[in-house]
C-alpha positions as CSV (number, residue, x, y, z in Angstrom):
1,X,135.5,-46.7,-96.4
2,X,135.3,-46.8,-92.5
3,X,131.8,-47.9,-92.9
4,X,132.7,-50.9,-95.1
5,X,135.6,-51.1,-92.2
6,X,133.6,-51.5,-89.0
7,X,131.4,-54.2,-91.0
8,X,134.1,-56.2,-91.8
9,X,135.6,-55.9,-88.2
10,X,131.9,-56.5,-87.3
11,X,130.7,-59.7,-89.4
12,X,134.2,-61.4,-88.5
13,X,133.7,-60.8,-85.1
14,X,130.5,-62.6,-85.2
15,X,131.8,-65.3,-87.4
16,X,134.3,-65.4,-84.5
17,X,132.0,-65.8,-81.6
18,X,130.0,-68.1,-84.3
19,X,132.2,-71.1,-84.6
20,X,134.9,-71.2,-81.7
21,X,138.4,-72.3,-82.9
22,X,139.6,-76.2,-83.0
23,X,142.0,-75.0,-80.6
24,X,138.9,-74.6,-77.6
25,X,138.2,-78.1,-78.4
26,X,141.2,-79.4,-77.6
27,X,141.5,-77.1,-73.7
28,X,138.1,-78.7,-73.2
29,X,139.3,-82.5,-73.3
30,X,142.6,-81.0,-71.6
31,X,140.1,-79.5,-69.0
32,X,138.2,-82.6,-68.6
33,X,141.6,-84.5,-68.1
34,X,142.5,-82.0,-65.7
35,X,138.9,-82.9,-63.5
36,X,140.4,-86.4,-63.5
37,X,143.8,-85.6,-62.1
38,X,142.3,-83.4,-59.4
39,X,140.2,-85.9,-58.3
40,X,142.4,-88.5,-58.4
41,X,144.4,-86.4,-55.7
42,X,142.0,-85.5,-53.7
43,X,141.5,-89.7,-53.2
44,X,145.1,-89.8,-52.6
45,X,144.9,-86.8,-49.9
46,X,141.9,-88.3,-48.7
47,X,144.0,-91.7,-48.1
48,X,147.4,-90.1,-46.9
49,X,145.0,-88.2,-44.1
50,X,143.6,-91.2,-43.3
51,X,147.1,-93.3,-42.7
52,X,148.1,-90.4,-40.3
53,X,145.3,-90.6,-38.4
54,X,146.2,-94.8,-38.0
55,X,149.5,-93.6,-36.3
């Protein structure tokens, strides 16, 4: 019985690292938005620098 145990444990575990859930797919476009946001405020730090150094 604790043989047939730490299989089962075993081969799901692979099956796990296997085939990631949908879930990670969605934190990837999330993390991809995420890119996008940052950069966009490191532009608008970039900017809000540069109007302080006009004054």
């Amino acid at each position: 019985q604790r043989i047939e145990f730490c299989l089962k444990v075993h081969n799901e575990s692979v099956k796990a690292m296997r085939y990631p859930p949908k879930k990670y797919n969605e934190d990837l476009e999330t993390a991809q938005e995420r890119r996008e946001r940052e950069q966009e405020e490191l532009e608008y730090a970039k900017e809000m620098a540069d109007d302080e150094d006009d004054f």
